[in-house]
N, C-alpha and C positions, 0 to 999 in steps of 0.2 A: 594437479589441476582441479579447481574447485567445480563442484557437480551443479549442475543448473539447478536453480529453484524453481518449482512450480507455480505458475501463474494463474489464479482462476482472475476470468472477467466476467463480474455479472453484468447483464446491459436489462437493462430499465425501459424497454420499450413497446408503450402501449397500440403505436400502431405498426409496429414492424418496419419501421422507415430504414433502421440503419443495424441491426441486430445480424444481418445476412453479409451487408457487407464488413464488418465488422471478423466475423466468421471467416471469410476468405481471407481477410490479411491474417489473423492468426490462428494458418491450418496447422504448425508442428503439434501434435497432441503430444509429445513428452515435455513441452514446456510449455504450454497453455491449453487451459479447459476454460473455453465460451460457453457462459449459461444465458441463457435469455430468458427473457419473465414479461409478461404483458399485465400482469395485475401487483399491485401493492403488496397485495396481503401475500403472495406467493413469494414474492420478493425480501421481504422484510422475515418470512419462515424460513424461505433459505439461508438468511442470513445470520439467523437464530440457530442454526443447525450447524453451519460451520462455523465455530467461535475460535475451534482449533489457529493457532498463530505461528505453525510450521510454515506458510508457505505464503505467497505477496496474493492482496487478494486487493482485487479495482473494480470499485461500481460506476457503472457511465451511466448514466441519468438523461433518457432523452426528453424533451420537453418542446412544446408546441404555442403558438399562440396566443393563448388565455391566461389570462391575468390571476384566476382560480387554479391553474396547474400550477406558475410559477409556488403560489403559497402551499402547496401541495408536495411540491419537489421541496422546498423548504422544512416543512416538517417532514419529511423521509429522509434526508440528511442530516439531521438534528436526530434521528432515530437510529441512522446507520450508526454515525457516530456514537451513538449512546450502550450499542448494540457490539461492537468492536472499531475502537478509537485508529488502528492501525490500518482500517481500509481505507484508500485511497478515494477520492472522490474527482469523477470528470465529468462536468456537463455541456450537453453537447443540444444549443440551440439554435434559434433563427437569427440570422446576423443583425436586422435590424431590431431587434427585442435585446439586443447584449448588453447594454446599459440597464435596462430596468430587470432583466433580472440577477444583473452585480450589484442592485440596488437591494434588492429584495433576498437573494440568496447571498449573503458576503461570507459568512463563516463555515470555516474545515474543506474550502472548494480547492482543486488541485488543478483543476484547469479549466479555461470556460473556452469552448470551440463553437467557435459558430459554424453552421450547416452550409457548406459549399461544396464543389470538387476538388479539395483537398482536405477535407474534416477527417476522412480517414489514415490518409499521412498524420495527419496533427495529432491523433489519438494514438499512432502508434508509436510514435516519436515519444508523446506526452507516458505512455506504459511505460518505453525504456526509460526514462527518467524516473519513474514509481520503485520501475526493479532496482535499476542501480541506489537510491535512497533506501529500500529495504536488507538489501545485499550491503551496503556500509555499514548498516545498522548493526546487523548481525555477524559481521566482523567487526566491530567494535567492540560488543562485547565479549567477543573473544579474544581480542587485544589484550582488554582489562584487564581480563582475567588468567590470563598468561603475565601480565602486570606484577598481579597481587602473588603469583606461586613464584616469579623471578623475587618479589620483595620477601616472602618467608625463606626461601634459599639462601638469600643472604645473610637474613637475621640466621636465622639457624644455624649459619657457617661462622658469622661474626661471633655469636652466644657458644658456639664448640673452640671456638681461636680463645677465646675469654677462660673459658674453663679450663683448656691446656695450657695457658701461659701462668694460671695461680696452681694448677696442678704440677704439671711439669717447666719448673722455669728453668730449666739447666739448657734446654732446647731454643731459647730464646734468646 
C-alpha cells in the first residue's frame, strides 16, 4: 500500500478572508500542513526555503477587488513559478472580477474559483486533482525506471544466450 504524500498549502491571504476556512477542511496533519502568510515578502521566503520536491506543495492565491492587486498576484506567480515550477497554482477570487483577472493572470494557473459558499468544496476537490497529478508523476518515473532495469536484464541475458551459444554450441 502506497504511503500518503505530504501536502503543504500555502494560502496567500492578505486579509484573512478564507486561510481559516481553508484550515478546517484540511485538519488531517499527517497529510496536510496549512501555512498562511498575509505579506508577499513572507510568502515568496517561505517559498524560497522550501525548494525541497519530496512532497506536493499548492499556493492559493487569494485576491480582492483592485485592479493593482490582480497585477501584483501576477508577478508572484511568475515568481512562484520561477522559484519551484512544480507548485501548483489556485486562485481563488471574486466571481464578478473572473474574466478580467483570466485576462490578466493566464499563465501556470491551476484553478481560478471564484469566492462563494462552495469555493472551499472547489479547492479541495481542485487539491485532490494537484495530489493525484503529482502522485502520477512520481510513479511514472518509477515505472521508467523499472523500464530501463527490465531492458538491461534482457540485454544482459540476451548478450550471456550470445556468448554460450559461440562458447558452448553442443547445448544448442
Amino acid at each position: 500500500m502506497p504511503k500518503n504524500i505530504k501536502t503543504h498549502l500555502y494560502c496567500y491571504d492578505d486579509h484573512r478572508g478564507f486561510a481559516e476556512d481553508v484550515r478546517k477542511r484540511f485538519t488531517d496533519l499527517s497529510r496536510y500542513t496549512v501555512v498562511s502568510f498575509q505579506t508577499r515578502e513572507e510568502f515568496i521566503k517561505h517559498l524560497e526555503t522550501e525548494k525541497e520536491s519530496n512532497f506536493c506543495k499548492i499556493a492559493i492565491l487569494g485576491l480582492h477587488d483592485t485592479n493593482e492587486q490582480f497585477e501584483m498576484i501576477n508577478q508572484l506567480t511568475m515568481e512562484t513559478q520561477r522559484i519551484d515550477s512544480k507548485t501548483g497554482l489556485i486562485l481563488l477570487g471574486p466571481a464578478d472580477k473572473m474574466e478580467t483577472i483570466k485576462k490578466i493572470v493566464k499563465f501556470n494557473i491551476d484553478a481560478y474559483i471564484p469566492k462563494n459558499g462552495n469555493s472551499i468544496l472547489r479547492i479541495h476537490n481542485t487539491v485532490k486533482k494537484l495530489i493525484s497529478e503529482h502522485s502520477l508523476g512520481i510513479f511514472r518515473k518509477k515505472a521508467v525506471f523499472s523500464v530501463y532495469i527490465l531492458l538491461g536484464f534482457l540485454l544482459l541475458a540476451l548478450g550471456l544466450i550470445i556468448l554460450a551459444y559461440f562458447k558452448l554450441p553442443q547445448y544448442f
